[in-house]
Each structure stands twice: as C-alpha cells, then as structure tokens.
C-alpha positions as CSV (number, residue, x, y, z in Angstrom):
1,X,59.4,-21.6,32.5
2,X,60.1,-20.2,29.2
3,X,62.2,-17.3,31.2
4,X,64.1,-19.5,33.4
5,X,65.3,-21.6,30.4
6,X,66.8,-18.2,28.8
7,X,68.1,-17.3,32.1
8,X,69.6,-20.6,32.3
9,X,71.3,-20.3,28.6
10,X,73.0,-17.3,29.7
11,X,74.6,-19.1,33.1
12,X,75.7,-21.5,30.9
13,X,77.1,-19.3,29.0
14,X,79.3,-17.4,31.8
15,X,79.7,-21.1,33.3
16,X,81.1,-22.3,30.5
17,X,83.5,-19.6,30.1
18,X,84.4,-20.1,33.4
19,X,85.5,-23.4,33.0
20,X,87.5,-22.5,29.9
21,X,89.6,-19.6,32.0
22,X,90.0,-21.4,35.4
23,X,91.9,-24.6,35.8
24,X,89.5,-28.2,36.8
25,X,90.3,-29.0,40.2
26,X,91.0,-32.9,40.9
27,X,88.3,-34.9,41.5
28,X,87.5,-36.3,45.4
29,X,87.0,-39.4,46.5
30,X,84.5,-38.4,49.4
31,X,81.0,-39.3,48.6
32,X,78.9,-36.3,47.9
33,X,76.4,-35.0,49.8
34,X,73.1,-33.8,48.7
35,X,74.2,-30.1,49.3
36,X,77.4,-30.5,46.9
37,X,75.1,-31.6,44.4
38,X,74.6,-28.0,43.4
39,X,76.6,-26.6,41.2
40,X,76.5,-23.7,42.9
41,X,80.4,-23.3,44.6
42,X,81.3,-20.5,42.5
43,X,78.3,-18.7,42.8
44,X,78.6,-18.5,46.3
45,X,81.9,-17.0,45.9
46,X,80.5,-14.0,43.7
47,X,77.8,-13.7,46.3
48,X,79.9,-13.7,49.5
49,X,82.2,-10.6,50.7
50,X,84.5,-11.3,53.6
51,X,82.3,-11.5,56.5
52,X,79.3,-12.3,55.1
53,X,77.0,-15.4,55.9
54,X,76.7,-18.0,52.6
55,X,73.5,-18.3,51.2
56,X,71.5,-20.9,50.5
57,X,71.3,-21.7,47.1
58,X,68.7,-24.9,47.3
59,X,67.0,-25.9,44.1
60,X,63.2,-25.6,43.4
61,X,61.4,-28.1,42.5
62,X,61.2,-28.1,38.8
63,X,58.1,-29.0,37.0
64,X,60.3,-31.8,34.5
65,X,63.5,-32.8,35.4
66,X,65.6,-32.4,32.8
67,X,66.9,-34.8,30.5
68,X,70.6,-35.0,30.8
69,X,72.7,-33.9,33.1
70,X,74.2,-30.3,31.3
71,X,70.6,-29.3,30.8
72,X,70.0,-30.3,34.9
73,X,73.1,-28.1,35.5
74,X,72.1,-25.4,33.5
75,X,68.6,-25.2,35.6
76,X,70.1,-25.2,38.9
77,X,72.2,-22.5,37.8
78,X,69.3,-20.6,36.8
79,X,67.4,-21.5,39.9
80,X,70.6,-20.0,42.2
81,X,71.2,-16.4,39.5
82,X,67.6,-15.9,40.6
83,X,68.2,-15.9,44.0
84,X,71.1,-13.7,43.9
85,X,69.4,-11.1,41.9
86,X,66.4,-11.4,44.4
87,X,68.7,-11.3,47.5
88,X,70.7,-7.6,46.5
89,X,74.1,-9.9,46.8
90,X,74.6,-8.8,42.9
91,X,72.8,-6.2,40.8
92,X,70.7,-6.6,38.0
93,X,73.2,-5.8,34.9
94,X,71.9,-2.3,33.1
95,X,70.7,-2.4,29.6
96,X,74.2,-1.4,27.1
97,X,73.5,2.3,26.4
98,X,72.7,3.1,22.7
99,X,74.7,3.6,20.3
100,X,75.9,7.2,20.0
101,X,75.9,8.9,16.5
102,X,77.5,12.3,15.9
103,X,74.4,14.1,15.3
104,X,70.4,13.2,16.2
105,X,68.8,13.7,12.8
106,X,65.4,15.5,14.1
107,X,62.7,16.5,11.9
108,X,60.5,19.5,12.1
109,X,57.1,20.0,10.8
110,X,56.8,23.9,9.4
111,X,53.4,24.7,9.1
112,X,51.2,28.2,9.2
113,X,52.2,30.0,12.4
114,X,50.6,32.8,13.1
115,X,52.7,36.6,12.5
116,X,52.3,39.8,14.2
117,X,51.9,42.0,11.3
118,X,54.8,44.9,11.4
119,X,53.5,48.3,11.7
120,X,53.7,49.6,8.6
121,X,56.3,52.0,7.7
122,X,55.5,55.9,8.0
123,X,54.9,57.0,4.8
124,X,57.6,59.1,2.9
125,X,57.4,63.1,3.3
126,X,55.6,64.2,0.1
127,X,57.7,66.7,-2.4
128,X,56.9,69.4,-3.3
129,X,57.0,70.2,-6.8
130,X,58.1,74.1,-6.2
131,X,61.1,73.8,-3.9
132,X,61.9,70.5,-6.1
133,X,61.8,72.6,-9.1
134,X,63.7,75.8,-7.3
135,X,66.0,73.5,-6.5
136,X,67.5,72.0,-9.9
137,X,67.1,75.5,-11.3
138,X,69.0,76.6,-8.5
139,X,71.8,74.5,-9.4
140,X,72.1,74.6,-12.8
141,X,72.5,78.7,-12.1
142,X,75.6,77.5,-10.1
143,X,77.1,74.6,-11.7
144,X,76.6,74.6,-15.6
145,X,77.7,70.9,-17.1
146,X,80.3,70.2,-18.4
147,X,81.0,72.0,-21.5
148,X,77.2,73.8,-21.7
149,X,77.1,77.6,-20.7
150,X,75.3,78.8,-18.1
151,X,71.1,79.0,-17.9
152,X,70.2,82.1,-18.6
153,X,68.5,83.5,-16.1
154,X,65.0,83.9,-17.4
155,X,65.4,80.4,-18.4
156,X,66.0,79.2,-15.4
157,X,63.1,81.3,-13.1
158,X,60.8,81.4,-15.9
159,X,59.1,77.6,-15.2
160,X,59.3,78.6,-11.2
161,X,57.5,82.0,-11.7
162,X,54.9,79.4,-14.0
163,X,54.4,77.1,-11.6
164,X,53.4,79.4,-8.1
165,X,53.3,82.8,-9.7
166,X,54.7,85.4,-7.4
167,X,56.7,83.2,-5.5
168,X,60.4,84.4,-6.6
169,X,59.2,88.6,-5.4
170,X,60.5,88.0,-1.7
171,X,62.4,85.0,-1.8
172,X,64.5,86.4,0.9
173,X,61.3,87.0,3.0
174,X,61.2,84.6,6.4
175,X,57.8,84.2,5.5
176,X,57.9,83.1,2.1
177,X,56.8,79.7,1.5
178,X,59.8,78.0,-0.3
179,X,62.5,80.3,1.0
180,X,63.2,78.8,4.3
181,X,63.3,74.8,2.3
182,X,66.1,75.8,-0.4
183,X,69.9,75.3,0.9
184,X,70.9,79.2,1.8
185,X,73.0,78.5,-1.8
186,X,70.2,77.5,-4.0
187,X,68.0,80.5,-2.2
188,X,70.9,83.1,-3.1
189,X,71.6,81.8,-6.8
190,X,67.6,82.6,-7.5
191,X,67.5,85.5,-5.6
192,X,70.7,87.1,-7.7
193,X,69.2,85.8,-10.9
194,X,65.7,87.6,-10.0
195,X,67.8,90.8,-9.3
196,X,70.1,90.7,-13.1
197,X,66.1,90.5,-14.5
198,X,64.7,93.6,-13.1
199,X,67.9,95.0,-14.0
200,X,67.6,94.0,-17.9
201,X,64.4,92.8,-18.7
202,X,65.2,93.4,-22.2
203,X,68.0,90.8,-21.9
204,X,65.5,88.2,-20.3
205,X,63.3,88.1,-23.0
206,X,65.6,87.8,-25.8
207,X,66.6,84.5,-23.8
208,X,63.5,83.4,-23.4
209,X,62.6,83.7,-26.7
210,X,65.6,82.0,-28.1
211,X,65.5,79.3,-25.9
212,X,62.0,79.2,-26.8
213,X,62.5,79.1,-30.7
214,X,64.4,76.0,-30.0
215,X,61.2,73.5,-29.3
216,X,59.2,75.0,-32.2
217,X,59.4,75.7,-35.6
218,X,59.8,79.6,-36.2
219,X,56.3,81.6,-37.1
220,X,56.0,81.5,-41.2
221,X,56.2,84.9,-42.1
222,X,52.5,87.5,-42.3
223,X,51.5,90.1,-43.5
224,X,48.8,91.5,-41.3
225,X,47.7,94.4,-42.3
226,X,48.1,96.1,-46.1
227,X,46.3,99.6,-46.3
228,X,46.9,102.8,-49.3
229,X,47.4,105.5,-46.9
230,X,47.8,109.5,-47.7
231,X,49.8,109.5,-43.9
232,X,51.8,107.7,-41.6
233,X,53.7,108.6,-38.4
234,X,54.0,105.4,-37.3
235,X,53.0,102.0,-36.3
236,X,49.4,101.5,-36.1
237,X,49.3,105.4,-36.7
238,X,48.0,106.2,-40.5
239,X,45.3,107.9,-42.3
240,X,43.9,105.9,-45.0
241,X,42.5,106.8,-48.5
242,X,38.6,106.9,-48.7
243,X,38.5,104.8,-51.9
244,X,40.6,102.7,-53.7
245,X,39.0,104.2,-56.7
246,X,40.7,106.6,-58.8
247,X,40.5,108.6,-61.7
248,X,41.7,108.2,-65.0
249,X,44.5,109.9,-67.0
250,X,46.1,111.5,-63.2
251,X,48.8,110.4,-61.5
252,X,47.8,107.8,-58.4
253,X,50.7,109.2,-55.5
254,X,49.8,107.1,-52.3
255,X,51.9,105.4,-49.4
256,X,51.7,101.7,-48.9
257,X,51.6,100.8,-45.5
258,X,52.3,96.9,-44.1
259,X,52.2,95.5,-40.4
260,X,54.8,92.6,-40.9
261,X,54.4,89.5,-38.4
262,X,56.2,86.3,-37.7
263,X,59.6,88.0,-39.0
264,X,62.9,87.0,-37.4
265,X,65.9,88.9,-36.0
266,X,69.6,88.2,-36.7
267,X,72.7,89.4,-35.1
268,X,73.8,93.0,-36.6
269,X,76.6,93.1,-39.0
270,X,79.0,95.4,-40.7
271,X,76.5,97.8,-43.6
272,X,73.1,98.2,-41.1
273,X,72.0,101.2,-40.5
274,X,73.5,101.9,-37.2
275,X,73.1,104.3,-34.5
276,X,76.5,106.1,-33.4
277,X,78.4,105.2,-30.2
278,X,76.3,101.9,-30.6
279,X,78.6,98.3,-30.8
280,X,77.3,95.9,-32.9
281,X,77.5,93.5,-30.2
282,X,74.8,94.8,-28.7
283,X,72.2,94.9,-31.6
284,X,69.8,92.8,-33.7
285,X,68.5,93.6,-36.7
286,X,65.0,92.6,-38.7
287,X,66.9,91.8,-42.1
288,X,63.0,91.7,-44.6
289,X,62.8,93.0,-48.8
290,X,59.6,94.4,-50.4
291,X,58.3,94.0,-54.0
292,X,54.9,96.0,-55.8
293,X,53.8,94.8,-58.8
294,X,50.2,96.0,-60.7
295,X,48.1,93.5,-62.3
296,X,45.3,93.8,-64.9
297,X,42.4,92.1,-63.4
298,X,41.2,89.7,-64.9
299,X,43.9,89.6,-67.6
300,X,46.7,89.6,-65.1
301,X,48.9,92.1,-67.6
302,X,51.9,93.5,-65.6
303,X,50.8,97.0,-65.7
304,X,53.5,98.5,-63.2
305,X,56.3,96.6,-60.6
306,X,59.2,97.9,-58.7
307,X,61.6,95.4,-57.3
308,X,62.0,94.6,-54.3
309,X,64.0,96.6,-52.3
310,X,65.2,95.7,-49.1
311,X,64.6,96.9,-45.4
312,X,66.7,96.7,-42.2
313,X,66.0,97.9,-39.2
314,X,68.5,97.8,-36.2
315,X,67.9,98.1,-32.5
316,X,69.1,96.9,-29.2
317,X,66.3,94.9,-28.4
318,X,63.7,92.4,-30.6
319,X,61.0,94.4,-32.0
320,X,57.4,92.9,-31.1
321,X,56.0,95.2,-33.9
322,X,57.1,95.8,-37.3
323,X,55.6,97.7,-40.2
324,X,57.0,98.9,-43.2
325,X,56.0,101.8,-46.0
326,X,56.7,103.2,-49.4
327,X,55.6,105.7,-51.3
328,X,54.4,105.0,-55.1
329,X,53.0,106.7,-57.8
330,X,51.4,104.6,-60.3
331,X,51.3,105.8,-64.2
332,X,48.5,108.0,-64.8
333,X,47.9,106.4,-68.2
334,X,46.5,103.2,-66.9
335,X,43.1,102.1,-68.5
336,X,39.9,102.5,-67.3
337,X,39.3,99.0,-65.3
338,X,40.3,97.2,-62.1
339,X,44.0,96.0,-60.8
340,X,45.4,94.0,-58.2
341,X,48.2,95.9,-56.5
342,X,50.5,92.6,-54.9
343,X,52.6,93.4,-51.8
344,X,55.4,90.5,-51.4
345,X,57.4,90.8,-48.1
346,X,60.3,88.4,-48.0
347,X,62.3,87.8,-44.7
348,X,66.0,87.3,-45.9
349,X,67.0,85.7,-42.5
350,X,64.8,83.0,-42.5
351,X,63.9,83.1,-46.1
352,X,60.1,82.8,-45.5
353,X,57.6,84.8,-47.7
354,X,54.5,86.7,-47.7
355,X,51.9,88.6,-50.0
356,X,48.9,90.1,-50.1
357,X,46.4,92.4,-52.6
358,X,45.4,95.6,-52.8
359,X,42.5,95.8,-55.3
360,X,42.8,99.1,-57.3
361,X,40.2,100.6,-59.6
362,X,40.6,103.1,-62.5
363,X,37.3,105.2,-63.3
364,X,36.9,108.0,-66.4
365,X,35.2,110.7,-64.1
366,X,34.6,111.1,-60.4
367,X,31.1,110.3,-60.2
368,X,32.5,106.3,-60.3
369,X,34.1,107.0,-57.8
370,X,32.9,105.8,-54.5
C-alpha cells in the first residue's frame, strides 16, 4: 500500500497541474453513473490512439476507503496509472540520466609491477694505453699550442718507446700492433719523428735531457775520482804514482788527475776555446774552475796553493764524461811530516762546488818510503 500511496502523490501531482492549465468544463445536471464516478476521463484520453478500444479503468477494492474525497481521488488515480503502465498503453518513464561533469575523476592504485630487466648495455671497447698514448704524442708533433714550440721529438716518442719497447722500429709495418689503429696522420707524424732521431741522435738526447732537468733539481756537483799521476792520455787512461810518499829536500813534480761528475753545460759564447769553421750555435760548453791548496796536517798551515784557474771545454754535443788535470810541483823545502793536498772544483754555470783530499807525506830518506 505504501507504494500506491506515492504513486498516487505523483498523479496528483500531474492532476493537479492539469487542472491549473486546462479550463473546468461546466458542470451536468445528468445523474452520474457508477462508471463516471472515476476520475479517470483524462486518462483514457492519454491511453487511447484513434482507433483504439477504451480501457477499463475500474477501481480495486481498497483495503480503507479513504477519508475525504481528494485523498479517494488521488487513489483511484493511482489505481488506473497502474493499469496503464501494466497494459503497454504508456511507458514506464526512464530514470533522468546523471549528471554530466567535464571530466570523471578516476583513481589509480600504483603498486610494484613486475619489470623485464633491460639487457644490459655491451660494455665499452677497452683503450689501450699505447695507441692512446701514440696518439696525443702524435698530435702534439703536429699541432703545438698556442704560443708553446713544438715537442721535440725525443720528447715526444721517448714515453711510447717506455711503454711497449720496440714498438716505434716498423711503425709503417701492416703487421705492427698499433700501426694500423693510429689515423694515417698521427702514424706519419711518429714515423718522421723516429726518422729526424736516427738521423741525430746527438740532438735527441740533448732534448731529453733538458726536458728532463726540468722535473728535477740538477745533480750537485762530484768529484769522483782524485789520483797523483806521473801520466795521462786521457779519460780513465792514467798511470798513477806508487806512493804518496816522498822524499825530503826534492822537488815533488806530479799531475793531478780529477773525474768531474754532476757538472752542467751552457750555451757557447764569444772567448771559448773554439774549433774553426765551428758556429757557436751549434756548441755547448762545460764552463768548471780548479783550486790546490797544501795543508800541514794536523796544524792545517797553508804550506803551498795555486788559485783557481778556470777550465772550458767546448763541443757539439754534452759530454757524459769529464776529467780534468794539472801539473804541479810542490816546493822541495817542505818539512818532514804529512799534508793534505785539497782539490776544489767549482762549476761556474751552476755555481755548485766540490772538493776532495789527497793525503801527502814528506819522509828524510827512502827507506820511509812505502
């Protein structure tokens, strides 16, 4: 019942309304009959097309009457919109569609998925260090930077040549390891740099050695070997005397030999000893001074000194060896005792210096000597 009675609102409703739009027709004077008690006329007319047969619109029996007469209306008119809808005369009105929005606001639960791991990438070519190396040198043969002269050539090869030994000799070789990896430019700056050393080896050492003297302090100045000789012809070439023991009251005539090391080399100047047709240009020279001096031992009484004197030597390449040599003759009226002959070796290029002792030993006759 509790539907019928909503139903039943809602007639009343569209009853109502229309009433409100269609004009009340004037009341009969005819007695009504028990079918015009219906409300039902217009009803009828929504429910029958041209043609059709009316139906019958007969109210149920109702459980309660109603109470007045609009809520007895308002049931019959529930009672007959029933009937309708059951009959197919008039369709069941469709819910209103929802309301549209512009967007549907969704929401979306991320959670761990499972990822097909990507292949990893193939690793990179390794480098090698040699044609890396060959490389750089390579270029900084053929393209100095700005404002820097070129590499010398030793420079350049010397750190390939240390790192794979041999591998510079046939660079031009098909089968050499590094050859066929260098641009044809790179391989062709190395290979004419290898050619100006076997030219002038001379020249690639002198680089090598200046560039050299650059990361390290220079060698302090040595004197390696110190020896009283009676000959010389050159160095490492001498004939030494059997005894530093010598009589007294005679002359003491002997050559002083010294091996020099750590000395240094500087560009030859105008007043070195010079070899004709040679250009300065071309030649270094070992720029050193020598000094003697004869000590009493133990008094350390000056006995005897010559200054020091100085000794150049010029030549077109750097000398590895170096030795130097002077003839003295000591004073044969020294006393009978011992002395300390000083050698001091200065080099005047580099202003390091160097000395050594030559012990000496003055007897009355010769069987002292040893």
């Amino acid at each position: 019942m509790g539907i019928r009675w909503i139903v039943a609102a809602a007639a009343v409703g569209a009853l109502m309304g229309c009433q409100s739009a269609t004009p009340t027709p004037p009341p009969t004077t005819a007695a009504p009959s028990p079918a015009d008690t219906l409300p039902n006329t217009s009803l009828e007319a929504l429910a029958q097309p041209s043609g059709r047969q009316p139906l019958n619109l007969m109210p149920p029996s109702l459980d309660a009457p109603p109470a007045t007469d609009l809520e007895r209306e308002a049931a019959l008119a529930a009672v007959n919109l029933e009937r309708l809808i059951a009959s197919g005369a008039i369709k069941k009105a469709a819910p209103p569609p929802p309301e549209e929005f512009p967007f549907e606001p969704t929401l979306e639960f991320v959670g761990p998925e499972a990822v097909a791991a990507a292949p990893p990438p193939p690793p990179p070519e390794p480098i090698d260090p040699t044609v890396d190396l060959a490389t750089r040198m390579a270029q900084l043969l053929r393209d100095p930077a700005p404002g820097k002269q070129r590499v010398p050539d030793a420079v350049a090869l010397s750190p390939i040549e240390a790192l794979e030994p041999g591998i510079l000799a046939d660079l031009e070789s098909p089968e050499n390891r590094i050859g066929s990896k260098l641009a044809p430019e790179d391989r062709q700056a190395l290979i004419t740099a290898r050619d100006n050393i076997l030219a002038n080896p001379g020249n690639a050492n002198d680089s090598l050695v200046k560039a050299l003297a650059k990361l390290a302090p220079p060698a302090n100045l040595k004197i390696a070997r110190a020896v009283l000789c009676t000959r010389v012809s050159g160095f490492g070439h001498y004939d030494p005397f059997p005894s530093t023991t010598f009589l007294h009251s005679r002359p003491i005539r002997a050559i002083v030999y010294v091996e020099i090391e750590g000395f240094t080399t500087r560009p030859a100047r105008e007043g070195d000893p010079v070899q004709s047709g040679s250009s300065l240009s071309e030649l270094v020279s070992v720029d050193l001074s020598q000094s003697l001096s004869l000590y009493q031992d133990p008094g350390g009484l000056l006995s005897w000194h010559r200054p020091a004197r100085p000794v150049i030597e010029t030549s077109r390449n750097k000398r590895r060896d170096f030795y130097i040599i002077q003839q003295i003759e000591l004073p044969s009226g020294l006393s009978i005792g011992r002395y300390n002959l000083k050698v001091t070796v200065k080099d005047r290029t580099s202003a390091s210096e160097a000395e050594t002792i030559l012990p000496i030993t003055i007897v009355a006759d010769q069987s002292a000597q040893r």
